[in-house]
N, CA and C of each residue as an Amber inpcrd file, in Angstrom:
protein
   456
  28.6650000 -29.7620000  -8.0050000  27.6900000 -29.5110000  -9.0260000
  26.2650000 -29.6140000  -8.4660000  26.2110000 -30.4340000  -7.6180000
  24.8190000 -30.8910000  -6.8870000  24.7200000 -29.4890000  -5.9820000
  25.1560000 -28.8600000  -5.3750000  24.8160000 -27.8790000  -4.6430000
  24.6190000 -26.3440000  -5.5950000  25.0920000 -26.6380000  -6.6990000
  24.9140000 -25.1850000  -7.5960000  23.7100000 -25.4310000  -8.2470000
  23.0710000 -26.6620000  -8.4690000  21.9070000 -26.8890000  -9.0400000
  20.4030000 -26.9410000  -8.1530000  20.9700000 -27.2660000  -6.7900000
  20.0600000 -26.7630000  -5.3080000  19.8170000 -25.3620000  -5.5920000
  21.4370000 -24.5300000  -5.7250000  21.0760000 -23.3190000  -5.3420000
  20.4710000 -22.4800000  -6.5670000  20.2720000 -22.8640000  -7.6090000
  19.6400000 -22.2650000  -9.0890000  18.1680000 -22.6850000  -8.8080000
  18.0960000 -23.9920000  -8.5280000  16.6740000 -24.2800000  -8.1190000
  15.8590000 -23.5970000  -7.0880000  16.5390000 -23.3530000  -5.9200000
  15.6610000 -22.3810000  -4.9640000  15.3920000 -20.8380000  -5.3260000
  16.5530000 -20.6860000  -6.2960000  16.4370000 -19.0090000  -6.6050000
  15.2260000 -19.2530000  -7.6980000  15.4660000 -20.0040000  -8.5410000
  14.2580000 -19.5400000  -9.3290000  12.9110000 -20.2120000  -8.9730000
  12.5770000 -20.8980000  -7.9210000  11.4110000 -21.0090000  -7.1500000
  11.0190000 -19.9460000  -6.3880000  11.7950000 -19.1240000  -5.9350000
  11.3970000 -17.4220000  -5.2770000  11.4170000 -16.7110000  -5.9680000
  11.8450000 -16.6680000  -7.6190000  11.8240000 -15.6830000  -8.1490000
  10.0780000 -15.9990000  -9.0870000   9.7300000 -16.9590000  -9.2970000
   8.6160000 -17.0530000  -9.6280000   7.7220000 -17.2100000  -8.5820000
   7.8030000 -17.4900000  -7.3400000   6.9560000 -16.7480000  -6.4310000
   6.9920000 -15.6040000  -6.2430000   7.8140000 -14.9410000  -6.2700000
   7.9240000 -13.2210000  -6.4310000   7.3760000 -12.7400000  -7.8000000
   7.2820000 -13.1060000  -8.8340000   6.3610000 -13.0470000  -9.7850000
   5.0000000 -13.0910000 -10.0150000   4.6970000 -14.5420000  -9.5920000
   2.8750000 -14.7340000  -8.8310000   2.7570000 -14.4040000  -7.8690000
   3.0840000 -13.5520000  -7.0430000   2.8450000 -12.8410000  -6.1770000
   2.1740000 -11.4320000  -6.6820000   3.1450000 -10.8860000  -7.2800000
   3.6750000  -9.2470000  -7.9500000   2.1310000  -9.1800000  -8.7230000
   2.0430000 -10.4890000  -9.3230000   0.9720000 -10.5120000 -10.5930000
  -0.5450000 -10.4900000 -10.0730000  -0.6080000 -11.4920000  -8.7410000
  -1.7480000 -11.2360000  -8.0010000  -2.0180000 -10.0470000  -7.2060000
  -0.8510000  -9.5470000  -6.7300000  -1.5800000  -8.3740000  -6.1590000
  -2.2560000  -6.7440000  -7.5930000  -1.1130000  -7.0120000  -8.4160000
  -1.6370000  -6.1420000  -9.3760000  -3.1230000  -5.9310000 -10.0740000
  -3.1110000  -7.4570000  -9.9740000  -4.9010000  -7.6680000 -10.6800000
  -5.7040000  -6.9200000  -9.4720000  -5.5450000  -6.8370000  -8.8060000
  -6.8250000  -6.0920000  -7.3890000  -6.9580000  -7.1890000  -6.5240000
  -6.1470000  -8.2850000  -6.2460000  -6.5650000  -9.0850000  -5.3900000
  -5.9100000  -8.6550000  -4.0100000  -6.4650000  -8.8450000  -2.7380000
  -6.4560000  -8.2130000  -1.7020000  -5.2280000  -8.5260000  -0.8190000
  -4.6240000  -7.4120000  -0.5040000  -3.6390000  -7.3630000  -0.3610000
  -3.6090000  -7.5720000   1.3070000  -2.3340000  -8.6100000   1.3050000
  -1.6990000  -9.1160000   2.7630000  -1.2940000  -8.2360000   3.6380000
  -1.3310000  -7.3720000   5.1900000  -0.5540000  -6.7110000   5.2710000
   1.0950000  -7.4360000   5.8190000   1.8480000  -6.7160000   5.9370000
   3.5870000  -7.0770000   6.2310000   3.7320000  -7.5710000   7.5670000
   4.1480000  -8.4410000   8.0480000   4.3540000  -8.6720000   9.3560000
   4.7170000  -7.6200000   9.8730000   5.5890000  -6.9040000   9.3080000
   5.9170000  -5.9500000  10.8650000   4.8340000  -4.9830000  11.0280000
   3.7690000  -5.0240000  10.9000000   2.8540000  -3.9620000  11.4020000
   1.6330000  -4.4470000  11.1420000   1.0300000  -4.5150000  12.7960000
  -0.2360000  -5.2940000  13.5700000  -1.3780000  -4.2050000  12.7150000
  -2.1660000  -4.8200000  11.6260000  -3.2950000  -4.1230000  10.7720000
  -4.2070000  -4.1550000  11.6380000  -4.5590000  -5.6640000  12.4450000
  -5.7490000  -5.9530000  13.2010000  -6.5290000  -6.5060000  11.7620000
  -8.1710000  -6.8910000  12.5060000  -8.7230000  -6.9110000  11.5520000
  -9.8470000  -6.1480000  11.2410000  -9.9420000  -4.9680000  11.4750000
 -10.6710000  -3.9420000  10.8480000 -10.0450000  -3.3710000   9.9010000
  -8.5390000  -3.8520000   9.5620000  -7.8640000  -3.1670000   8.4390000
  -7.9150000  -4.6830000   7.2070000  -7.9320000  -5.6100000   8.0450000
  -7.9660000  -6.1700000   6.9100000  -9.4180000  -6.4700000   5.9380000
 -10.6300000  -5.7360000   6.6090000 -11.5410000  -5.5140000   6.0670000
 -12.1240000  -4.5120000   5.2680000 -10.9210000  -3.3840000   5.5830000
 -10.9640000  -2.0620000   4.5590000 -11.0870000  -2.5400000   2.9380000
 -10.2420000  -3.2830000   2.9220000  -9.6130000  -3.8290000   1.6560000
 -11.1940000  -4.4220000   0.6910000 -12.1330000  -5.0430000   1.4250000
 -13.0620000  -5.4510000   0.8300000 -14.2360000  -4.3430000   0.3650000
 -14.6260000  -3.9770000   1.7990000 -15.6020000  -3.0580000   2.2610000
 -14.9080000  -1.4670000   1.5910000 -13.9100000  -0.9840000   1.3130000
 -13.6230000   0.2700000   0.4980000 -13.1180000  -0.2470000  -0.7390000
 -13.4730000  -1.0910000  -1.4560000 -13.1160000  -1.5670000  -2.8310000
 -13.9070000  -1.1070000  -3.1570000 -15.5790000  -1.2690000  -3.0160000
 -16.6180000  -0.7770000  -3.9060000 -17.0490000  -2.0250000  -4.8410000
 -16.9910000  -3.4280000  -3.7020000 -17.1380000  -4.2130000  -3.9450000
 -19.0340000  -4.4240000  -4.4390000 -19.6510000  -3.4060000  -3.7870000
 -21.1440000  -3.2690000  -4.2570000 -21.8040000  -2.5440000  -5.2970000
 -20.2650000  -2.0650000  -5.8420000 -20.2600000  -1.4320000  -7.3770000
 -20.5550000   0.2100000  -6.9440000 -20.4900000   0.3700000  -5.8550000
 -20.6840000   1.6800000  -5.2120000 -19.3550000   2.3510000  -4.6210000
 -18.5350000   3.4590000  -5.0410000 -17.5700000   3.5530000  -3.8550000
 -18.3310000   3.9740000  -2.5400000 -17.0930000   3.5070000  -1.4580000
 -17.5130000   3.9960000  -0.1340000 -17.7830000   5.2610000   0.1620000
 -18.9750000   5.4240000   1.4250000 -18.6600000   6.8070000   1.7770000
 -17.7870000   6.8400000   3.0440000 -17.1320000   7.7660000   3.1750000
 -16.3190000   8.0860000   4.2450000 -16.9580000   9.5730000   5.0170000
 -16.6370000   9.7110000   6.4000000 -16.7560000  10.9740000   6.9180000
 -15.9360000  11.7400000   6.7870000 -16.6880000  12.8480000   6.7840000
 -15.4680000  13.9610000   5.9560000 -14.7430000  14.5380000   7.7110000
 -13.3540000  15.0250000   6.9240000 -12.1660000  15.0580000   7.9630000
 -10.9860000  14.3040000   7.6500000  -9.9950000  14.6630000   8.4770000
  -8.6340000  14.1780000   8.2440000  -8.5770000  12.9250000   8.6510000
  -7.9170000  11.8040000   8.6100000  -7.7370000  10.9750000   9.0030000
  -6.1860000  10.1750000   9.1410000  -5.3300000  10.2170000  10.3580000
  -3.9090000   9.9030000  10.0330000  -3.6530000   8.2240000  10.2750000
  -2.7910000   7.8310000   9.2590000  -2.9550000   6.1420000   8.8450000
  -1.5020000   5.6680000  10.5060000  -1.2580000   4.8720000  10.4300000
   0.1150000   4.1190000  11.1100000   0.9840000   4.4180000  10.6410000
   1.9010000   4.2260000  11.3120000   3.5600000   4.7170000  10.9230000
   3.5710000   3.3240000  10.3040000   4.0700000   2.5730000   8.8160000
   4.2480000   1.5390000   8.1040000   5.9620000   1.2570000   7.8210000
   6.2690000   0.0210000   8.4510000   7.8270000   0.3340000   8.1220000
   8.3980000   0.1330000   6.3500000   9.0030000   0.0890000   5.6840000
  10.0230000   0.2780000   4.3220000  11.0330000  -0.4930000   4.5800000
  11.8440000  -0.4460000   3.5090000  13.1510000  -1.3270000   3.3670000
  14.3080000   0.0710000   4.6520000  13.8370000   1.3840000   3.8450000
  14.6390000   2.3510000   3.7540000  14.0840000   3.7420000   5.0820000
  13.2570000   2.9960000   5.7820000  12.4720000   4.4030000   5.9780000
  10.9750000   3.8390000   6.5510000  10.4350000   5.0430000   7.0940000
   8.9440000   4.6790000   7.3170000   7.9280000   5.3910000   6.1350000
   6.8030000   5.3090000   6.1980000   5.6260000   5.7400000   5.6520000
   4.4670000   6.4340000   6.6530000   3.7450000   6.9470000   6.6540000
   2.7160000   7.6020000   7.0160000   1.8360000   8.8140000   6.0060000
   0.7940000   8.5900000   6.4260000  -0.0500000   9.0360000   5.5440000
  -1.3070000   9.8400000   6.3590000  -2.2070000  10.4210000   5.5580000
  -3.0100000  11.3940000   6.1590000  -3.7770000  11.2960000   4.9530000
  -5.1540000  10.7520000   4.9640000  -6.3070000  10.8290000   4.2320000
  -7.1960000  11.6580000   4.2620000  -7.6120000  12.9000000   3.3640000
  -8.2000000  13.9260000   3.7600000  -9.7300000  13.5450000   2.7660000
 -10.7820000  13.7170000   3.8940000 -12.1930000  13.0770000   3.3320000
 -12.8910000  14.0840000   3.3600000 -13.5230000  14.3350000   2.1240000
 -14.5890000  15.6730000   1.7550000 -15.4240000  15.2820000   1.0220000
 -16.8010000  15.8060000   1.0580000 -17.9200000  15.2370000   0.6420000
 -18.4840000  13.9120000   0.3830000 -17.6610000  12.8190000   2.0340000
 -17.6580000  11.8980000   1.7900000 -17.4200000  10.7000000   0.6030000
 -15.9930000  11.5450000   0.5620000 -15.0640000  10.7860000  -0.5530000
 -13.4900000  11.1720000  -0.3600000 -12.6590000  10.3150000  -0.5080000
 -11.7480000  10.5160000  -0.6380000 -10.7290000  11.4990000  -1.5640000
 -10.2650000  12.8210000  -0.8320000 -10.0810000  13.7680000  -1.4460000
  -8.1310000  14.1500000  -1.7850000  -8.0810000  13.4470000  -1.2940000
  -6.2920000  13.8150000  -0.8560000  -5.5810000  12.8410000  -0.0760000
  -4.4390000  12.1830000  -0.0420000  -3.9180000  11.8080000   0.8840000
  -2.4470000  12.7700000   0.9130000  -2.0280000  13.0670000   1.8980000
  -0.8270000  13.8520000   2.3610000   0.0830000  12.7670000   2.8710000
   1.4030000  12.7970000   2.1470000   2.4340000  11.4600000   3.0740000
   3.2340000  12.8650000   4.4360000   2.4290000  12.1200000   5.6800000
   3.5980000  12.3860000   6.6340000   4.9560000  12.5300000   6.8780000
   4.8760000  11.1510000   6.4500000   6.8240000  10.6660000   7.2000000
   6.8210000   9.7490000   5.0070000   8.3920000  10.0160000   4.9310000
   8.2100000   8.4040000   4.0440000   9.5060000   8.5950000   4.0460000
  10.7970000   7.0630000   3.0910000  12.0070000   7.4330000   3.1150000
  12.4940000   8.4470000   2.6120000  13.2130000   8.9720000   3.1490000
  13.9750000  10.6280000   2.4550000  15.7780000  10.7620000   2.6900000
  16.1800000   9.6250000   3.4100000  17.2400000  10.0890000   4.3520000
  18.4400000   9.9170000   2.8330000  18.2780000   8.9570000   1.8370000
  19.2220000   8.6430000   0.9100000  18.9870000   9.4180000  -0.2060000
  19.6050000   9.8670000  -0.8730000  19.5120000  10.5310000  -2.1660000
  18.6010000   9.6260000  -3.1790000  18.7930000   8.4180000  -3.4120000
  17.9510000   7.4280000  -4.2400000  16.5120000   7.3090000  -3.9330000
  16.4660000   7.1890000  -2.0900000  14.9010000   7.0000000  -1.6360000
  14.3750000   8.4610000  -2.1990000  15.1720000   9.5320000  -2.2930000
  14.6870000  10.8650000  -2.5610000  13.5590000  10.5340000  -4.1340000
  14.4080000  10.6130000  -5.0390000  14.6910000  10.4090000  -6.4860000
  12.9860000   9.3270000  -7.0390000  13.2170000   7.9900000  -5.9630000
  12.2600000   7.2980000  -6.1110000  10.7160000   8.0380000  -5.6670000
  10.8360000   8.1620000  -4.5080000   9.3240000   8.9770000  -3.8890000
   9.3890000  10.2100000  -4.3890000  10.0000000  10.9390000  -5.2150000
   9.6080000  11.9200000  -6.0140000   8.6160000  12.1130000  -6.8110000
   9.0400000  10.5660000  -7.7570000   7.8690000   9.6150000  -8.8230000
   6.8140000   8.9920000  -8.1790000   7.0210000   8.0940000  -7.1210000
   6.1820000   6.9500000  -6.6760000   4.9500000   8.1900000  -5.6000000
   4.7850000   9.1010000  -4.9300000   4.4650000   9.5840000  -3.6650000
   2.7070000  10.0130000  -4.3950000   3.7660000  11.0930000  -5.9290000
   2.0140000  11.4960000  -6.5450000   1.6160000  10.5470000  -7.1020000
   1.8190000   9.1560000  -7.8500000   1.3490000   8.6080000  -8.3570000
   0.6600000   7.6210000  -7.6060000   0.9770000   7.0020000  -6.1020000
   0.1430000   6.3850000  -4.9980000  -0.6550000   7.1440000  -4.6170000
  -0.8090000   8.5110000  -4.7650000  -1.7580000   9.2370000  -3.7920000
  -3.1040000   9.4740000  -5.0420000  -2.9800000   9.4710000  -6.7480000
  -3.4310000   9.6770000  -7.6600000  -4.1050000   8.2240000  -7.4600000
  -3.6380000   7.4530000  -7.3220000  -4.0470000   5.9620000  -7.8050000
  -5.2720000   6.0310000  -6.4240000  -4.9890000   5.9900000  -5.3690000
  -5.8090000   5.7040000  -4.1030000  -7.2150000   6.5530000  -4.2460000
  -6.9080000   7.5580000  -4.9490000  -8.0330000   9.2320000  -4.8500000
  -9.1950000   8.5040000  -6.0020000  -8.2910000   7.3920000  -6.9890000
  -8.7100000   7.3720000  -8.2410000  -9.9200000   5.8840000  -7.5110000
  -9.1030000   5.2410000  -6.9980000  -9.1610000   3.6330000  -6.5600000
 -10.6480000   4.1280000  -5.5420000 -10.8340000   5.2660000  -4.2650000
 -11.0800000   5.6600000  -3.3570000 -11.0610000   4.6760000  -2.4420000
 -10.0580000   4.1330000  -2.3760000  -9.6510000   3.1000000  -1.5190000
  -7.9100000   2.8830000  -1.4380000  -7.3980000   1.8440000  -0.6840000
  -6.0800000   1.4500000  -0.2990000  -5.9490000   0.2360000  -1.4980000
  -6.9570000  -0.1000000  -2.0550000  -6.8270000  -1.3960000  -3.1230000
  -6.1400000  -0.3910000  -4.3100000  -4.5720000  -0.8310000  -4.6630000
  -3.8930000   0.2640000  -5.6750000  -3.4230000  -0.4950000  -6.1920000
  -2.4120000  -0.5070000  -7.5240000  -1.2160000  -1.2970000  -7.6680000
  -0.3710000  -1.1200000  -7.3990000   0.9550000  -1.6390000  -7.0280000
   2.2000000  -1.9200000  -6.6590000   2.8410000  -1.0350000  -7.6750000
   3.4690000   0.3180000  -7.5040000   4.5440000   1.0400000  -8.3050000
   5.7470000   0.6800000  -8.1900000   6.3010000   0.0770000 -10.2450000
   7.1050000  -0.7560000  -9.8220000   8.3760000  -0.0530000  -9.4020000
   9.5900000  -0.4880000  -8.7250000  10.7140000   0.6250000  -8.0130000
  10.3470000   0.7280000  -6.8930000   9.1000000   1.0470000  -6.4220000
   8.9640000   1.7300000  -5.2140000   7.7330000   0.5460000  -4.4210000
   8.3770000  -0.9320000  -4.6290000   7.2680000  -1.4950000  -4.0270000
   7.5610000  -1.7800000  -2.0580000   8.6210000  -1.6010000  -1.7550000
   8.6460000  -1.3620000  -0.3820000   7.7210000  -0.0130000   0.3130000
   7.7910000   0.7220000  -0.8770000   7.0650000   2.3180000  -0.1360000
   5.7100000   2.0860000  -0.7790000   4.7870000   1.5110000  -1.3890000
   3.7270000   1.1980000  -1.8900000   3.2610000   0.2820000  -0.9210000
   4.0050000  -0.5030000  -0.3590000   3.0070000  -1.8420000   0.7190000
   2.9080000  -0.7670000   1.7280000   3.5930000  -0.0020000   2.4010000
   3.9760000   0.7870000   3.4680000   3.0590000   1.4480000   3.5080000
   2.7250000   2.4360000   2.3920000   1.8460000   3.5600000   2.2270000
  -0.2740000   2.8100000   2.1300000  -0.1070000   1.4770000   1.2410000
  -1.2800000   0.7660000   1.6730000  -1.7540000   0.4570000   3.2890000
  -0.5230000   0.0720000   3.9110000  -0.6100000  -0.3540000   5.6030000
  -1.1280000   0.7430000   6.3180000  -1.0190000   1.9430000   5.6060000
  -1.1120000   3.4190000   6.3010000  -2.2270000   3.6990000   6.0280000
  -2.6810000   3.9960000   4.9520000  -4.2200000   3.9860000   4.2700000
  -4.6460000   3.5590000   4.9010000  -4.9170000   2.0120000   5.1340000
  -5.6850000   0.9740000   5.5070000  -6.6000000   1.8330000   6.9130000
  -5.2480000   2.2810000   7.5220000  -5.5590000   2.2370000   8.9630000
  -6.2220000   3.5100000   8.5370000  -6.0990000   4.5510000   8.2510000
  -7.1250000   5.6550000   7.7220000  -8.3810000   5.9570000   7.0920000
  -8.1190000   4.8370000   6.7360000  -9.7640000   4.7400000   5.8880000
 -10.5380000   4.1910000   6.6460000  -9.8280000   2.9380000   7.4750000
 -10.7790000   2.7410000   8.3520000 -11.4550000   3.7270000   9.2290000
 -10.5740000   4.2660000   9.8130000 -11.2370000   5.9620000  11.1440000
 -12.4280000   6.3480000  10.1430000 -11.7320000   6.7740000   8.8040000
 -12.9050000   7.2530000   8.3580000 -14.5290000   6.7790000   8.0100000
 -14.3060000   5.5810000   7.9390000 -15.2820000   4.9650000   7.6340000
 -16.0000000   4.7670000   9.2340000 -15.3270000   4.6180000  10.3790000
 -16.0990000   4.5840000  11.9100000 -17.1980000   5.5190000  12.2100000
């Protein structure tokens, strides 16, 4: 009995950290990148500096800009930020999961609505689409690194 009440206790201590987690990043608070992929820290300064933290969005140089390959549960991510009139005009996904019928189904929904949100955001600061939050951190990690070029 003592070990089923350990193990109820740890699950629902991660499941409400997975909750205040979910909840902080949604509000706009600045998002961590994933261990498996080295942001550096010029990416982790995108996040501040392209928020429009000066009540201004950023300007960017106009041109393409291609983000990091970001890994997924299912797949990679990559992205391509297209900057015109020094603003964020488009992002194009490169690579993302495709190989399963489900990853299909999901990034069908999730692909325009991250690329709507970012154009909208003009930044990588988005919310988490829920379903597709492995391909949403992925596709931020990718941004990141794109917006930065653009902003160099």
């Amino acid at each position: 009995m003592k070990k089923l009440t350990v193990a109820a206790l740890i699950i629902g201590v991660f499941v409400l950290y997975s909750f205040l987690n979910m909840h902080v990043r949604s509000n706009g608070a600045a998002l961590a990148p994933a261990p498996s992929t080295d942001s550096g820290p010029a990416a982790s300064s995108i996040n501040s500096s392209a928020s429009g933290a000066s009540g201004a969005p950023p300007r960017y140089h106009n041109g393409s800009y291609t983000g990091s390959v970001a890994g997924a549960q299912w797949g990679y991510v990559q992205v391509r930020a297209v900057i015109q009139q020094g603003k964020l005009a488009d992002v194009q996904f490169l690579q993302y999961p495709d190989e399963r019928s489900r990853s299909v189904q999901i990034n069908r929904v999730a692909n325009p609505e991250l690329t709507s949100e970012a154009i909208q955001a003009q930044s990588a600061q988005i919310d988490i689409i829920t379903g597709a939050t492995d391909t949403t951190e992925a596709f931020i990690q990718s941004l990141i690194v794109a917006l930065t070029q653009a902003m160099s």
